[in-house]
C-alpha positions in Angstrom: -86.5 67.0 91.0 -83.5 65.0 89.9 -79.8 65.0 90.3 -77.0 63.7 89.6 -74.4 62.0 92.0 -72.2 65.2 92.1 -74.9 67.1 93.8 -75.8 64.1 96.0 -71.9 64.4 97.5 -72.3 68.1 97.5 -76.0 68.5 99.3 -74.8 65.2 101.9 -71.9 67.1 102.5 -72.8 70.5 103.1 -75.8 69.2 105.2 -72.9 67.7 107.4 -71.0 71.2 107.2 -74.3 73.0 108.3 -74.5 70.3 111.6 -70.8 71.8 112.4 -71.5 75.5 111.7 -74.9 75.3 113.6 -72.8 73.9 117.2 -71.2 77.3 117.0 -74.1 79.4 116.4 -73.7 82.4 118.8 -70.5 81.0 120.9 -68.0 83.6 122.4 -64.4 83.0 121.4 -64.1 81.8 124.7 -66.8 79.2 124.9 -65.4 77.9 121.2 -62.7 77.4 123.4 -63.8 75.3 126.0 -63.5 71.9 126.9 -66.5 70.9 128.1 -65.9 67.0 128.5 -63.4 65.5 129.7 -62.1 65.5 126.0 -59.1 68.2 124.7 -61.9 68.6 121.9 -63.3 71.9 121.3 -66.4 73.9 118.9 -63.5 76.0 117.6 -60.6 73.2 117.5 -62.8 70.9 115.8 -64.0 73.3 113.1 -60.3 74.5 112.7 -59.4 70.4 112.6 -62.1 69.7 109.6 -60.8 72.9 107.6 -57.5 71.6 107.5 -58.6 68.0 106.8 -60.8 69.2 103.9 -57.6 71.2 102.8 -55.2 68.3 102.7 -58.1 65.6 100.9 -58.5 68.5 98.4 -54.8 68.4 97.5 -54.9 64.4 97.3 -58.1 64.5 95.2 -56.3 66.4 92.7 -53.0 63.9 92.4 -51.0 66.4 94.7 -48.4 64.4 96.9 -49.7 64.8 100.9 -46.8 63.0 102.1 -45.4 64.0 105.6 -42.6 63.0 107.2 -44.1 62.8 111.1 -41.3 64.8 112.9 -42.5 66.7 116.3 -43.4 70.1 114.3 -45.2 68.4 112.1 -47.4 67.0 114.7 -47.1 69.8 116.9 -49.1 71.7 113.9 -50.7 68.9 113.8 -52.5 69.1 117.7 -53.0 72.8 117.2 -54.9 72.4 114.2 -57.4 71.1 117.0 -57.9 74.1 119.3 -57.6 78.2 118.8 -53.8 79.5 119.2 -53.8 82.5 120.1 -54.7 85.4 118.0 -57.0 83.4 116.4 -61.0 83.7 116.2 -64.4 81.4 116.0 -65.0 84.1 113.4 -61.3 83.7 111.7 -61.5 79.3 111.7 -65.5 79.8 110.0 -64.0 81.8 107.4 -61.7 79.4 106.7 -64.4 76.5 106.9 -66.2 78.4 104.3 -63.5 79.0 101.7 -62.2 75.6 102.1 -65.6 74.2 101.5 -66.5 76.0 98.2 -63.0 74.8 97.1 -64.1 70.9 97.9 -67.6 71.8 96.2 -65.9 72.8 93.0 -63.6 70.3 93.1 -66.8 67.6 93.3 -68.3 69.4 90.6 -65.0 69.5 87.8 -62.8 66.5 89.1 -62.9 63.0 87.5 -64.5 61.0 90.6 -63.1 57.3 89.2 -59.4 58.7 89.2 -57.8 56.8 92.2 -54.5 57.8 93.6 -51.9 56.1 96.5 -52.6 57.1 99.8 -49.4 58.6 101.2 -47.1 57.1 103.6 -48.2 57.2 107.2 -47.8 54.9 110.6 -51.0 54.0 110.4 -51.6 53.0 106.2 -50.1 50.0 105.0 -48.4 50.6 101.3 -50.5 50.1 98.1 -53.8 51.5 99.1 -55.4 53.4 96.4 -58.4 55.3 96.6 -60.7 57.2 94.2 -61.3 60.8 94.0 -65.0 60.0 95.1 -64.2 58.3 98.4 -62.0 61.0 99.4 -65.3 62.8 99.2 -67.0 60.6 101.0 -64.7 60.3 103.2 -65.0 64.2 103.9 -68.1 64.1 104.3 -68.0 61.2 107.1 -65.6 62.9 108.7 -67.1 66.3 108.8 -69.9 63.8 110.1 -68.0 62.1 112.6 -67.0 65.6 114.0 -70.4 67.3 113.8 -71.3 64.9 116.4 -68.4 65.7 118.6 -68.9 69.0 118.3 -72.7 68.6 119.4 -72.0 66.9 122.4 -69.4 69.7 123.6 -71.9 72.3 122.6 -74.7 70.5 124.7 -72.2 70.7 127.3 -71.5 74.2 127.5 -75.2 75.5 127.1 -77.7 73.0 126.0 -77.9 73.6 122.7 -78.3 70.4 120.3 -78.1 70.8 116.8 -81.1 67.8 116.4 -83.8 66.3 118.7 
């Protein structure tokens, strides 16, 4: 079987989606809580942290200005976006995950991947920077990558699960 690159970024990416979902197979609220390293990182906050991610790249990838000016609410929201507040469930932030993903996967399947747009302002992005809507997908899917592993190593922590080897 063949296929084209659009299902090459969505399989690659929800691969890396199921490496996240797995670390929270069967956690309590209360373990998705828990910092199990010496990191603020948790299961939870870091699923929580890629939904929101995914959310912001969608609207980029679709020529939506992301800028934000970095006052201390903004990166208040910012910091809980990477833990549970309270009210809030494993069950509520996997939800999320899911609906946000299905928005990125139709978005890879119906968006023109060679249309590049500024990167918005931010301390740590010099001016002029263009990227295309592809790379933001790639870039998701690195991330998501990046956080999988994180989230592996907190889960190890807490009860020996891995999600490989």
């Amino acid at each position: 079987m063949t296929t084209n690159e659009r299902d090459d970024i969505i399989g690659l990416l929800g691969d890396r989606r199921g490496f996240l979902r797995y670390t929270a197979q069967g956690l309590t609220d209360e373990q998705a809580s828990t910092r199990s390293t010496i990191s603020e990182l948790t299961v939870g906050g870091l699923i929580k942290h890629v939904t929101a991610v995914e959310k912001n790249w969608q609207e980029f990838a679709q020529g939506k200005d992301t800028t934000k000016e970095y006052t201390p609410e903004v990166m208040a929201e910012w910091a809980d976006n990477f833990r549970l507040v309270d009210g809030e469930t494993l069950a509520d932030v996997l939800a999320a995950y899911e609906k946000v993903a299905a928005a990125t996967d139709d978005l890879v399947r119906t968006l023109d991947l060679d249309a590049s747009y500024e990167l918005p302002a931010a301390p740590w992005q010099p001016p002029g920077v263009f990227w295309t809507v592809r790379r933001v997908f790639l870039h998701i899917t690195a991330e998501t990558a990046q956080h999988a592993g994180h989230a592996d190593i907190i889960r190890e922590a807490i009860d020996g699960q891995k999600s490989m080897g």
